[in-house]
PyMOL Python script that loads the backbone (N, CA, C, O; Angstrom):
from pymol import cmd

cmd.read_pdbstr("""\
ATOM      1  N   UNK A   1      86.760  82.675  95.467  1.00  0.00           N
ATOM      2  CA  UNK A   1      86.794  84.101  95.110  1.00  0.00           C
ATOM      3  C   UNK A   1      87.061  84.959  96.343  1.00  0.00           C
ATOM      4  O   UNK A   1      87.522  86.087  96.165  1.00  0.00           O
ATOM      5  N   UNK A   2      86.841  84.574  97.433  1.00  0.00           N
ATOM      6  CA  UNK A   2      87.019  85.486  98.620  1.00  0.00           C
ATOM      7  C   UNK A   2      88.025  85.425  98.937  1.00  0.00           C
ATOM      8  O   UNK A   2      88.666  86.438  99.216  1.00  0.00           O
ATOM      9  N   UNK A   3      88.559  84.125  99.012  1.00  0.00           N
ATOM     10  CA  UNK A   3      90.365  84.656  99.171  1.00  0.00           C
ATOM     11  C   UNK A   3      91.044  84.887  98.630  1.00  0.00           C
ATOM     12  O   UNK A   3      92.147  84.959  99.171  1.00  0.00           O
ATOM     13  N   UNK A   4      90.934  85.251  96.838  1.00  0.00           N
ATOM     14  CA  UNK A   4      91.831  85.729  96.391  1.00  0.00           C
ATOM     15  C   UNK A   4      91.252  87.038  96.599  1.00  0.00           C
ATOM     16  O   UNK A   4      92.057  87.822  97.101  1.00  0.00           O
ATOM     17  N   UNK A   5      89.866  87.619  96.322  1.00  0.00           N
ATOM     18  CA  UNK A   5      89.446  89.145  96.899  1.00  0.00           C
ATOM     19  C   UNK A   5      90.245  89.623  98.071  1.00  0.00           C
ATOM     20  O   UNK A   5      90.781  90.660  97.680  1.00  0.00           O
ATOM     21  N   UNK A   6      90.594  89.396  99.297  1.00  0.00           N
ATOM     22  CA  UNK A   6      91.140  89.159 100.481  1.00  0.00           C
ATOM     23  C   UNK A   6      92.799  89.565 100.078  1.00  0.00           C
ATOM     24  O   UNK A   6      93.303  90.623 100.453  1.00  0.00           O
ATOM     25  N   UNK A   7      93.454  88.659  99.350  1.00  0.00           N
ATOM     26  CA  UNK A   7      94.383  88.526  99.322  1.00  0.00           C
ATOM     27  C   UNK A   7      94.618  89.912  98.557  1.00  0.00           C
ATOM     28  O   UNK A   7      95.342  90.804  98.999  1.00  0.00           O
ATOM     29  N   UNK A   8      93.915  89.975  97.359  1.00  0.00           N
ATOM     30  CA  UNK A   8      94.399  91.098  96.284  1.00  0.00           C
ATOM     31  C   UNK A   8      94.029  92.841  96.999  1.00  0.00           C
ATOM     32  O   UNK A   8      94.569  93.870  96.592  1.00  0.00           O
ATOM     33  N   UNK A   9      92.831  92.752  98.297  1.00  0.00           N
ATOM     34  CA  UNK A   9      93.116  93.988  98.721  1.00  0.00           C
ATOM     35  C   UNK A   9      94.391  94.155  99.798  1.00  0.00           C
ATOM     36  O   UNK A   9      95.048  95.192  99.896  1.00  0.00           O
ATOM     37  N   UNK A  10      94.582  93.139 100.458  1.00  0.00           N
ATOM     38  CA  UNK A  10      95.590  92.933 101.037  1.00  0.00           C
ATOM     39  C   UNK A  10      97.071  93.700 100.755  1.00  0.00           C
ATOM     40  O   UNK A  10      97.809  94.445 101.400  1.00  0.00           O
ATOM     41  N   UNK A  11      97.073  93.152  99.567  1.00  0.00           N
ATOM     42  CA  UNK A  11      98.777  93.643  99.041  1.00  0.00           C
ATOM     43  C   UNK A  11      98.166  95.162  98.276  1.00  0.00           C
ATOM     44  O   UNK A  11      98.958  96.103  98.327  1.00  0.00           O
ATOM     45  N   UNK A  12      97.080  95.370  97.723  1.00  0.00           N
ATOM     46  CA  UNK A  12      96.875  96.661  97.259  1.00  0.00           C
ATOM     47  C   UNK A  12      96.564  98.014  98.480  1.00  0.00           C
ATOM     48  O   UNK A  12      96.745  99.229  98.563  1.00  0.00           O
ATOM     49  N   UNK A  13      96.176  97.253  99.035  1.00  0.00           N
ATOM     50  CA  UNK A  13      96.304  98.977 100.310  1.00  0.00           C
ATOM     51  C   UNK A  13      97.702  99.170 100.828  1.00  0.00           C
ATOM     52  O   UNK A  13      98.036 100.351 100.917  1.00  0.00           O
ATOM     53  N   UNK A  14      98.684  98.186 101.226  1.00  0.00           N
ATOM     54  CA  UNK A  14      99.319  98.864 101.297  1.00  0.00           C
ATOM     55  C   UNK A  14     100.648  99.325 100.357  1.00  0.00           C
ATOM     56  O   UNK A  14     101.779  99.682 100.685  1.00  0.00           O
ATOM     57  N   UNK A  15     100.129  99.189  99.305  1.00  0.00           N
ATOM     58  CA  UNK A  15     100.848  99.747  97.753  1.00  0.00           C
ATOM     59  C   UNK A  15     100.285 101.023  97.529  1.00  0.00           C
ATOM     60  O   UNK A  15     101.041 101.957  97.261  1.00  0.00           O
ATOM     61  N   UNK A  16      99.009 101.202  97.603  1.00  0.00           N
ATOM     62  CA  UNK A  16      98.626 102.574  97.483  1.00  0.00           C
ATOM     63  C   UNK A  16      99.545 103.388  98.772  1.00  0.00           C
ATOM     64  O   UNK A  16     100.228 104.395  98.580  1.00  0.00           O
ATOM     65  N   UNK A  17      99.359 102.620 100.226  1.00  0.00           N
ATOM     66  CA  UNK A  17      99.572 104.134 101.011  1.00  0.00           C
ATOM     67  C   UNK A  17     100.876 103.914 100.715  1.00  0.00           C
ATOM     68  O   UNK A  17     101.061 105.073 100.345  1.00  0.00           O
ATOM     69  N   UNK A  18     101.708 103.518 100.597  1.00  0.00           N
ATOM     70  CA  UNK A  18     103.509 103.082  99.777  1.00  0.00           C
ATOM     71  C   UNK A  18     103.171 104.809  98.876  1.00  0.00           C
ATOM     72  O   UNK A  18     103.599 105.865  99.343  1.00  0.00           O
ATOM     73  N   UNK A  19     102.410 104.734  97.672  1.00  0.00           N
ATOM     74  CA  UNK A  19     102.435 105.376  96.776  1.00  0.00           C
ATOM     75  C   UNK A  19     101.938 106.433  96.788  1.00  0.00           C
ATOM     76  O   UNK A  19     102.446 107.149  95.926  1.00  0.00           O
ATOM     77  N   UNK A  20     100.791 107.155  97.627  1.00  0.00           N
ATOM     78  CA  UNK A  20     100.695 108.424  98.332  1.00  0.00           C
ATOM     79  C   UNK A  20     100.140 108.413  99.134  1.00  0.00           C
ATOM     80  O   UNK A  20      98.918 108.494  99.008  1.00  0.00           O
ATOM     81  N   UNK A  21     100.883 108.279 100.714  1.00  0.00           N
ATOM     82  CA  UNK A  21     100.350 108.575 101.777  1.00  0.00           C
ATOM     83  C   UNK A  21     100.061 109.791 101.731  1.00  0.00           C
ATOM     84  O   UNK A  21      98.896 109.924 102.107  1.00  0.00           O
ATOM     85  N   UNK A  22     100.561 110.830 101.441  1.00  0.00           N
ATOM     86  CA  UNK A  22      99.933 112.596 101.655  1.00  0.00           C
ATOM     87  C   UNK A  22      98.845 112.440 100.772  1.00  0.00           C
ATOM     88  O   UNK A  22      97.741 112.699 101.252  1.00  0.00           O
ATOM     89  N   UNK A  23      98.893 112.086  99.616  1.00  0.00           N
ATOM     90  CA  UNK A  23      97.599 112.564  98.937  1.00  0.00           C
ATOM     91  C   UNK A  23      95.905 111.870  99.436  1.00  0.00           C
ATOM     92  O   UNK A  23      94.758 112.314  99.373  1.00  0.00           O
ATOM     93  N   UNK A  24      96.557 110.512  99.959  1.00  0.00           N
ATOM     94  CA  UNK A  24      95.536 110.111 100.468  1.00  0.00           C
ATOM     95  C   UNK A  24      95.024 110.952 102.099  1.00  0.00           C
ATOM     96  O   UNK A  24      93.896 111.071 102.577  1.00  0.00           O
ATOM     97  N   UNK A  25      96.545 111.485 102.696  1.00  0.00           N
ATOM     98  CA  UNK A  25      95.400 112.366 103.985  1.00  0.00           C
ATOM     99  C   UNK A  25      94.627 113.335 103.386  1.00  0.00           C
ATOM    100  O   UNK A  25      93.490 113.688 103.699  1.00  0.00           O
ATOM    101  N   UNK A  26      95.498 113.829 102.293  1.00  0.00           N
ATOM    102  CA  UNK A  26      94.875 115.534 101.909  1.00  0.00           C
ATOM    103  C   UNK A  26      93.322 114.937 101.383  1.00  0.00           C
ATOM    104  O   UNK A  26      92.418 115.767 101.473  1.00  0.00           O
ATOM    105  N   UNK A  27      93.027 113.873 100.963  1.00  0.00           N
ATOM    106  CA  UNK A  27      91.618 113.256 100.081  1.00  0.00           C
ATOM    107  C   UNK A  27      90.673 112.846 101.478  1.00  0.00           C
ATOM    108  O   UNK A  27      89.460 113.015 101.357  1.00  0.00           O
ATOM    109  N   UNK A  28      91.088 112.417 102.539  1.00  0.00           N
ATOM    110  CA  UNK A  28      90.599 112.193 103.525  1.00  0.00           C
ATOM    111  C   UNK A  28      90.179 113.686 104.568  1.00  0.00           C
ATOM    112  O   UNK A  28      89.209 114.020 105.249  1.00  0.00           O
ATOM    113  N   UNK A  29      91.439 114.250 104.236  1.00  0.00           N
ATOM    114  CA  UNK A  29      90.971 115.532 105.147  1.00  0.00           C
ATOM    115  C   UNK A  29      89.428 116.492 104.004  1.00  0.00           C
ATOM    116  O   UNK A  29      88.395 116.827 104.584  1.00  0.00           O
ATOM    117  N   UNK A  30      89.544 116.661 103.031  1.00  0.00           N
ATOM    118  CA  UNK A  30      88.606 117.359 102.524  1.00  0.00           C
ATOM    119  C   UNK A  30      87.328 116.405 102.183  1.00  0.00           C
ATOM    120  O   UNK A  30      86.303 116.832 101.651  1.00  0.00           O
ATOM    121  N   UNK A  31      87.464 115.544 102.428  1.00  0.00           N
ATOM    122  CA  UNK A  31      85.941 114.513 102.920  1.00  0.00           C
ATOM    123  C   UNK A  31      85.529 114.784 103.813  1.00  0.00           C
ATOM    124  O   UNK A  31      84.525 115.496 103.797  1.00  0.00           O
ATOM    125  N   UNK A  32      86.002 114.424 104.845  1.00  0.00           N
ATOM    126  CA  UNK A  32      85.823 115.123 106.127  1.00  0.00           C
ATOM    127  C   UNK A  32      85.362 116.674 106.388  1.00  0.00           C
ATOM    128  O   UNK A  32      84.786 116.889 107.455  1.00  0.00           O
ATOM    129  N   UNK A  33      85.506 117.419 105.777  1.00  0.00           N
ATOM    130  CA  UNK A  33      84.998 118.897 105.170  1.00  0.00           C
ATOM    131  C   UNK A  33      85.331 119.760 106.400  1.00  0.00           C
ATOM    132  O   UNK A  33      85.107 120.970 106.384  1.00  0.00           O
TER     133      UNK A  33
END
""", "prot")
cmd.dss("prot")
cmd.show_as("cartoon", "prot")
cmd.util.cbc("prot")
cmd.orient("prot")
């Protein structure tokens, strides 16, 4: 289970930032407050 856990965040982070790097700063910047 850990290496497919491993593997499956692997290819999913960088599909998300692929799919919105801005929205993810703008979500990071207003966390940050």
């Amino acid at each position: 289970m850990a290496k497919q856990a491993g593997k499956g965040v692997a290819e999913f982070r960088p599909y998300v930032t692929r799919s919105i790097p801005v929205g993810a700063n703008i979500v990071c910047a207003d966390n940050s407050g």
